[in-house]
C-alpha positions as CSV (number, residue, x, y, z in Angstrom):
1,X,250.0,163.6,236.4
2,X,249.9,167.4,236.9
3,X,247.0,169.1,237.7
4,X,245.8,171.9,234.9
5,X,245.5,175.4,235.7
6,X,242.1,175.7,235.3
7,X,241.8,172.3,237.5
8,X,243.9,174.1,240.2
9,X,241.6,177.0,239.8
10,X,238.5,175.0,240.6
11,X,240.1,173.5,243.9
12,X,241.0,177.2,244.4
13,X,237.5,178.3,244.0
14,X,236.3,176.0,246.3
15,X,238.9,176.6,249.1
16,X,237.1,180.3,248.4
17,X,233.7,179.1,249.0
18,X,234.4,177.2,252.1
19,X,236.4,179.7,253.4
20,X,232.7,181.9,252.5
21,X,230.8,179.7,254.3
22,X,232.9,180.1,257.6
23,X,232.5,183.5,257.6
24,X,229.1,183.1,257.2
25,X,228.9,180.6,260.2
26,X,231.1,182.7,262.4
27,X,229.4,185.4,262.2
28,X,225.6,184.1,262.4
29,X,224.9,184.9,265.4
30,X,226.2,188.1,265.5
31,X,223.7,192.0,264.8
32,X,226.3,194.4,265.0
33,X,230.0,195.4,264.4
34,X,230.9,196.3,267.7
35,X,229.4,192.6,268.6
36,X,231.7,191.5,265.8
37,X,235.0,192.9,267.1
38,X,234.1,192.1,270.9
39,X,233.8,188.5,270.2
40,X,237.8,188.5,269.7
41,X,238.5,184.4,268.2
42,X,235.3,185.5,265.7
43,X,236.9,188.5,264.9
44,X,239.8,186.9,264.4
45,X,238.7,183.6,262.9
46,X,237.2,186.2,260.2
47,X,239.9,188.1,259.2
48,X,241.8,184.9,259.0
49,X,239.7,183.4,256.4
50,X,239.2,187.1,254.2
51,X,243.5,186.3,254.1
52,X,242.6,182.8,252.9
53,X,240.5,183.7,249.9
54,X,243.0,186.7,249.5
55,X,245.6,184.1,249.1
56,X,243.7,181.5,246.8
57,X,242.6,184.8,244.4
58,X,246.0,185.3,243.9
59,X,246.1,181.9,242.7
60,X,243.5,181.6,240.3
61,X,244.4,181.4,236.5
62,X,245.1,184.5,234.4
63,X,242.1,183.3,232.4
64,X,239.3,182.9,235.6
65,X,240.6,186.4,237.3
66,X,240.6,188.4,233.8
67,X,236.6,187.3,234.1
68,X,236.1,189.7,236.7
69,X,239.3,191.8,237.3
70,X,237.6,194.6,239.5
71,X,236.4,191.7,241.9
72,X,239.3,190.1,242.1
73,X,241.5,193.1,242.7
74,X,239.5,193.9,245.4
75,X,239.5,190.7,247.3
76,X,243.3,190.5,246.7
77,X,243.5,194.6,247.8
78,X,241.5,193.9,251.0
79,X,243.8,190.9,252.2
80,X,246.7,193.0,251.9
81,X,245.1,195.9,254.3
82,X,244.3,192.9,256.9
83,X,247.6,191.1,256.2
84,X,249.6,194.4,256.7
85,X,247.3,196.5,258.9
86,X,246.0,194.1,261.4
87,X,245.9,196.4,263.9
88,X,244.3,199.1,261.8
89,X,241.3,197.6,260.3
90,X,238.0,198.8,260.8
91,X,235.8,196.1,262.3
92,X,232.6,198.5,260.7
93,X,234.2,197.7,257.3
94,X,235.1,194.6,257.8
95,X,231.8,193.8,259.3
96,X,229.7,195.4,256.1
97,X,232.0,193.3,253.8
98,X,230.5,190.3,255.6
């Protein structure tokens, strides 16, 4: 049986949320940005996941994204900088986003 769209949104909503609650665990013990990027597999490990939710936004139904386009444009916009600017982005930025 296929899944619906809006059934494959959910699990895609959820695979957003745990990918949240890394961050969020990652990043717990750290007070500052230049904390943040020193800690390189945190660093890392953070950006990795912001891809992640990047990815499942992209995957989300017409219907769920068209809720809230300016969100989702932006979570889709800032995987792209990490995905194809690695090595450019701003740990400060990053590390206000979390």
């Amino acid at each position: 049986m296929k899944q619906s769209s809006f059934d494959q949104s959910e699990l895609n909503l959820r695979g957003i949320l745990e990918s949240i609650k890394k961050i969020q665990e990652f990043t717990a013990a750290l007070s500052s940005s230049d904390e943040f990027y020193a800690d390189v597999r945190t660093f890392d490990a953070v950006l990795m996941n912001f891809v992640v939710i990047g990815e499942l936004a992209n995957r989300l139904d017409e219907a769920v994204r068209l809720q809230h386009v300016s969100i989702w444009n932006k979570v889709r916009d800032f995987r792209n900088i990490i995905a194809h600017n690695y090595f450019g982005v701003d740990a400060e930025e990053v590390w206000q986003i979390v």
